[in-house]
N, C-alpha and C positions, 0 to 999 in steps of 0.2 A: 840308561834307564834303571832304574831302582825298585826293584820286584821282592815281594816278601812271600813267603807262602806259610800259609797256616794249615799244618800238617803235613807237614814236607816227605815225612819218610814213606808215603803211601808209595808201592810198586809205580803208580802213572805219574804222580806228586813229581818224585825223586827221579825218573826220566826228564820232565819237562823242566826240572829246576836245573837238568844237568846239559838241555838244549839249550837253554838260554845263557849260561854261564858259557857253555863252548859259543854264544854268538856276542858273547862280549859286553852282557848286561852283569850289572849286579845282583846278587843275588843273595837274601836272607831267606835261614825259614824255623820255625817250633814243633817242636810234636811233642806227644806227651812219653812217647815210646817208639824206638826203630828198630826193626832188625835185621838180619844180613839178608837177600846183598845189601839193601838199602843204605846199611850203616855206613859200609867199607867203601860203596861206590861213592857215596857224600862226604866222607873222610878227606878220600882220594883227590877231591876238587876243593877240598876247604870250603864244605857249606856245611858239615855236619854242627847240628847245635852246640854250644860248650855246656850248655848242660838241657836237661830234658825236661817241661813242662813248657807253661804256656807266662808270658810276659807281656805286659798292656803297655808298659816302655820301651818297647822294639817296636811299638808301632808311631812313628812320627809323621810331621807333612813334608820330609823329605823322600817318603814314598810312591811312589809314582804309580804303582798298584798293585792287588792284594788279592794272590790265587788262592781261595779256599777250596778246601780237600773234602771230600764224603763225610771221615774219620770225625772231622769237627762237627762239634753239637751248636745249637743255634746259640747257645750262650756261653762260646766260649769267651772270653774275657780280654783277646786280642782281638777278635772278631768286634766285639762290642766298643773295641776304641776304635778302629777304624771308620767304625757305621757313625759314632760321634763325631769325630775329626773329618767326618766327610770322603773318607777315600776311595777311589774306584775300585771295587773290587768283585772280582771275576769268577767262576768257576773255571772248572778244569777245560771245558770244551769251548765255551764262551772268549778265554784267552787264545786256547789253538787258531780260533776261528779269526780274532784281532790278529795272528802270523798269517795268516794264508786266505782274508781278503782279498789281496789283487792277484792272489795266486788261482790256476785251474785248479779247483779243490775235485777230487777221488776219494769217492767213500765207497766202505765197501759194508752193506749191513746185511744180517741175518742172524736166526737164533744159533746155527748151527755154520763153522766153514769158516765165518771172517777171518779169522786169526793167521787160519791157514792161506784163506786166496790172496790177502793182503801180503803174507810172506813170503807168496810163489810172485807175485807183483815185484817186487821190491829185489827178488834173487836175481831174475830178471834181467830189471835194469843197472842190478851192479855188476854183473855178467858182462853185460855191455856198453858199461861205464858212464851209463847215463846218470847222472845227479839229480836228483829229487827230494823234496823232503817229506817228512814220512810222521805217523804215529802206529804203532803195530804195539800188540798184546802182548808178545812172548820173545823171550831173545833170540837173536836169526844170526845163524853161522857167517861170518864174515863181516858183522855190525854189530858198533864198541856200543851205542846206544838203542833204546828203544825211540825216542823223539828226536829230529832233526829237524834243525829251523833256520834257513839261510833267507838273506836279501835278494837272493836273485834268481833260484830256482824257479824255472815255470809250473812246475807241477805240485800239490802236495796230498801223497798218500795218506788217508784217516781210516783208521779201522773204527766204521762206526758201531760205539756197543749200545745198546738200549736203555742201558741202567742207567738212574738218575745222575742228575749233573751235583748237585750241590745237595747240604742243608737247607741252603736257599730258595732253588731252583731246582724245583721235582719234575722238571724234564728230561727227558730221555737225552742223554747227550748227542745221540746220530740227528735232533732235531735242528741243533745247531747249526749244525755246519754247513749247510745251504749246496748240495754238490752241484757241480759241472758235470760231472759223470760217478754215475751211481751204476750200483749191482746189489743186487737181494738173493739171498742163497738157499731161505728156507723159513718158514714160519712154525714152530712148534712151542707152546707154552712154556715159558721158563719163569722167573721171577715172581713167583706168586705173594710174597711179601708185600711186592710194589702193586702186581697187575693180579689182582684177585679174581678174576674172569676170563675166558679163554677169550670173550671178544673186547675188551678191555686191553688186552696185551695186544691182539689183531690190529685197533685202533692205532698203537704209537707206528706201525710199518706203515699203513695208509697216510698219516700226518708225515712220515720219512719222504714218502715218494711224492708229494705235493711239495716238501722244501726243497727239491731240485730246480733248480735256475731255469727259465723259460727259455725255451730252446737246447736244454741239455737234453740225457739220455741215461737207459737206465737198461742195463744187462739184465735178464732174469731166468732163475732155474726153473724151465718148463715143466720140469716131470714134479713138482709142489703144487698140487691142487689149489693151496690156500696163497702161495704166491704168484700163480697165475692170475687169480680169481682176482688180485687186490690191485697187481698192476694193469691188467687189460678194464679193470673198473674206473681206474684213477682217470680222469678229465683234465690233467695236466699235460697242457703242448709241453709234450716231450718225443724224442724218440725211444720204439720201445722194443727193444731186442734180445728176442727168449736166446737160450743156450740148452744143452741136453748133454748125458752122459757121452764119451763117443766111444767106440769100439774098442776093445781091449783084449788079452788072453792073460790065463797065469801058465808058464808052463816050469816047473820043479821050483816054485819059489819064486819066479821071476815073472814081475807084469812085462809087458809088453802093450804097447799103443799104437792103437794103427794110424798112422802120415801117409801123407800123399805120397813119402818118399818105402813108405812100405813101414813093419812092426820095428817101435824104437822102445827098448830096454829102458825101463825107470824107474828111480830108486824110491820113490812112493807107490802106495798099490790102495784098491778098496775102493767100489765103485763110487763112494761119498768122495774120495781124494780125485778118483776120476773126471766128477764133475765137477769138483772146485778148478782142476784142471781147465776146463773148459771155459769156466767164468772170469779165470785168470787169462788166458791168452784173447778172447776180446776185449778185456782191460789195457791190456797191453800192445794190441794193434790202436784202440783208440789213441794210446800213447807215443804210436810210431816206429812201434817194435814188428816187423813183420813175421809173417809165419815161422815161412822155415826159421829165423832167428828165436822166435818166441822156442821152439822145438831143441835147438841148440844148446838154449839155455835151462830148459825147464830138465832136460834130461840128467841134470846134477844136484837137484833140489832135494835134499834130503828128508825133508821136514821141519815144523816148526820147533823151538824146545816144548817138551813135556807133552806134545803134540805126535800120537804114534811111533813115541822115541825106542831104537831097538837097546836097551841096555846090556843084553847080553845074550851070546851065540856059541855054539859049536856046531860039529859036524851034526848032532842027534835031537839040537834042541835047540831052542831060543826065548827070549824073553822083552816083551814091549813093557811100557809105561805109558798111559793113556790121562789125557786131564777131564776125559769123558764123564759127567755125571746126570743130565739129560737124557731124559731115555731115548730120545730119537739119536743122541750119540753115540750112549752105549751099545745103542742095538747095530747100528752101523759101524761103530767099530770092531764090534764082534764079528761079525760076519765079514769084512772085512779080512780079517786075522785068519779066520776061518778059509775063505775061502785062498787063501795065499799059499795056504799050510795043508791043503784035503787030508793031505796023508799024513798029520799027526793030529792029537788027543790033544783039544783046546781044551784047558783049564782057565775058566775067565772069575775073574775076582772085581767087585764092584764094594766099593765104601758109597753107603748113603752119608752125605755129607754136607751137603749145602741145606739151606732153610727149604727149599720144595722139597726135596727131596725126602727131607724126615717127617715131613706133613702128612700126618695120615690121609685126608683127603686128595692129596696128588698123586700120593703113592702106586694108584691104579693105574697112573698112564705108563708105567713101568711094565706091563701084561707085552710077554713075549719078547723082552726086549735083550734077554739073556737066551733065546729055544737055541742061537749057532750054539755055544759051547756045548761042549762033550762033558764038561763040569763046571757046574756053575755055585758060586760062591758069594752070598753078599755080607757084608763085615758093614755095622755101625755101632758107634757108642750112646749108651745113654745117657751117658755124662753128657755129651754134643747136643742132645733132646732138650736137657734141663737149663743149658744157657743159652738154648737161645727160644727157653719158654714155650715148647711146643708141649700138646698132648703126648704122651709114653705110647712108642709104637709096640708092639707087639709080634714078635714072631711067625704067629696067624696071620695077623694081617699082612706082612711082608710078604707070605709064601703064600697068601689069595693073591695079591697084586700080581704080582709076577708069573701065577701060572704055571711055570717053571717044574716039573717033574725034577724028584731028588734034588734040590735047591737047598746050597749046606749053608745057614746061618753063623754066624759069630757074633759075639756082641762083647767078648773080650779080646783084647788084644793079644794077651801071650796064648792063650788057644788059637786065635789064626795065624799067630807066627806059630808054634808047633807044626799045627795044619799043612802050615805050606813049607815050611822044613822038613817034613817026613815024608813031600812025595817024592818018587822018583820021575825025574822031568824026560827021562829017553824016548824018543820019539813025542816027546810033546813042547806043547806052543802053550807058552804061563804069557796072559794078560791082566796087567795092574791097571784100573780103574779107580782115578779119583783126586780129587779136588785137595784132598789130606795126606796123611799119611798112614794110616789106620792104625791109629793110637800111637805112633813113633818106632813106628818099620823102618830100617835102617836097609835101605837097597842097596848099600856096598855091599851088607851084607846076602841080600838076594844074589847078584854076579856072582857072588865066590860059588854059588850053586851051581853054574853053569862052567 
């Protein structure tokens, strides 16, 4: 089969162009720009472009179909030969969904967690050498790709995300995929670009839990008032089965979880990680995986990348990496951090970075979302305001939103490297918050702090 993708080097692009290449299709693709991994990883397999732009003679009728990317504009110029020569062509979820038709599709959605319970899913069953194929957000220790796509797997893991599918096709891509077995993790406002209203956004999770297959089922985090409210409302014969944090301890650093078999040591912690815990191992028995095994294996899971990563340790101090920029994440991975570490001085650092985020009018659901840390710091650029066309936030209004007593601003980059080069980290726990890198912070060179 004969696949082209227009926009290849996107992070989700350049995985599925690198699943189907490992399943023994052909594979062409354009962007106008790539950058690492993307480049190296596309290199590596002989798909990367021989040169960079876009070409309406790459597209012929020996193409069998044509995955368009976000990145492309509705008139891009390969796009537009294809729509003339008539050729199928797919968005990114819309083709996952033509792989895994006859397959039990598993989707995992929420604003908050997917990335993570899909990864605890997935460790799981390669733990126990079960073969599955998969879509997941972030790279997972011990898997070369983010998408796997075989002939004959029974199962296929989708991490379903909310964000629109295409240029084309301004549906939320978790609408797609029709699951067999679903799980919801939490409902909190994100996306306000797309979903300009908090019940506007509400609306694509209710549409999610109706495209589950008749007679499927759907996990759900009880303690989400607004995820309860949406699954126990839905009218879809389904089965419908909550989940809850379950018992835990920290004691010197160390979570601990209580099993039947008594408190089992695990290398994740934060009551948010706790509960994705929970929504991961009935995933997982739906799967075949039974308890004690789910326990067995869960107890080695490290974390997603850039997902509560710890980059650096000693005896007096430590230092995570967080892709937190949601306040319902930041706040929860705060205290998280917090509560692992009682007895040190949390320094929590946050980049306003994404389009909600620098929204003066979002900016309010940020209240309290920073009160764990012992010092709280938020870093954004104005440069970042001006491309992507927002009003000029204001410093006031940051430190109304946030509520936050003593809340240290930056809005230059080499003042918050200064900042955070001049403290002494002894006895303290540093958390990096953020989707960027705030202004081109060099975290090798964070470690060498520690």
């Amino acid at each position: 089969m004969n696949v082209h993708f227009i926009a290849i080097g996107g992070a989700a692009m350049h995985n599925l162009a690198l699943a189907l290449h490992n399943k023994g299709y052909n594979v062409t693709g354009s962007d106008d720009e790539i950058f690492d991994p993307s480049k190296s990883r596309l290199k590596a397999k002989g798909l990367l472009p021989e040169e960079f732009g876009w070409y309406p003679e790459k597209i012929t009728l020996d193409i069998d179909a044509i995955v368009l990317g976000m990145h492309a504009k509705a008139d891009n110029p390969e796009l537009l030969r294809a729509q003339e020569l008539g050729l199928k062509i797919y968005s990114y979820p819309e083709f996952l969904y033509e792989q895994a038709k006859n397959k039990t599709r598993v989707v995992i959605g929420g604003s908050h967690g997917k990335t993570t319970i899909t990864s605890m899913i997935l460790h799981v069953m390669h733990y126990h050498d079960k073969d599955v194929d998969y879509m997941v957000g972030a790279q997972l220790e011990g898997f070369d790709v983010m998408v796997k796509l075989t002939e004959n797997n029974d199962f296929m893991v989708l991490e379903g995300d909310e964000y629109l599918s295409s240029p084309m096709d301004r549906r939320p891509k978790f609408h797609l995929y029709k699951p067999n077995i679903a799980l919801l993790s939490g409902i909190a406002w994100d996306h306000i670009n797309v979903f300009p209203t908090y019940e506007n956004y509400v609306e694509q999770f209710k549409i999610f839990i109706d495209s589950i297959v008749l007679g499927g089922s759907i996990n759900y985090n009880e303690e989400d008032a607004e995820v309860k409210r949406v699954v126990e409302a839905s009218e879809n014969q389904i089965r419908k089965i909550p989940y809850t944090t379950p018992e835990y301890t920290v004691e010197d650093g160390e979570t601990l979880l209580e099993t039947p078999e008594g408190p089992m040591p695990i290398e994740v912690f934060g009551a948010h990680n706790l509960n994705n815990l929970a929504g991961a191992k009935w995933i997982c028995q739906h799967m075949g995986i039974d308890e004690d095994d789910f326990y067995e294996a869960i107890s080695t899971f490290k974390g997603a990348s850039k997902r509560l990563e710890k980059i650096a340790e000693n005896s007096k101090s430590v230092a995570y990496k967080d892709f937190a920029h949601s306040p319902s994440k930041v706040e929860a991975t705060t205290k998280a951090v917090k509560e692992q570490y009682s007895n040190r001085a949390l320094l929590a650092c946050l980049e306003l970075h994404t389009y909600s985020s620098l929204n003066a009018e979002f900016l309010k659901e940020y209240k309290g979302a920073l009160d764990a840390a012992d010092i709280a710091v938020v870093f954004y650029s104005p440069h970042a305001v001006q491309i992507k066309k927002l009003e000029e936030v204001t410093h006031e209004q940051i430190s109304n939103a946030f509520q936050c007593d003593d809340l240290i601003i930056y809005t230059n980059p080499d003042d918050f490297k200064n900042f955070l080069f001049s403290q002494n980290f002894e006895n303290k726990a540093l958390l990096l918050m953020s989707s960027g890198n705030y202004g081109g912070l060099d975290f090798d060179e964070v470690k060498r702090l520690f």
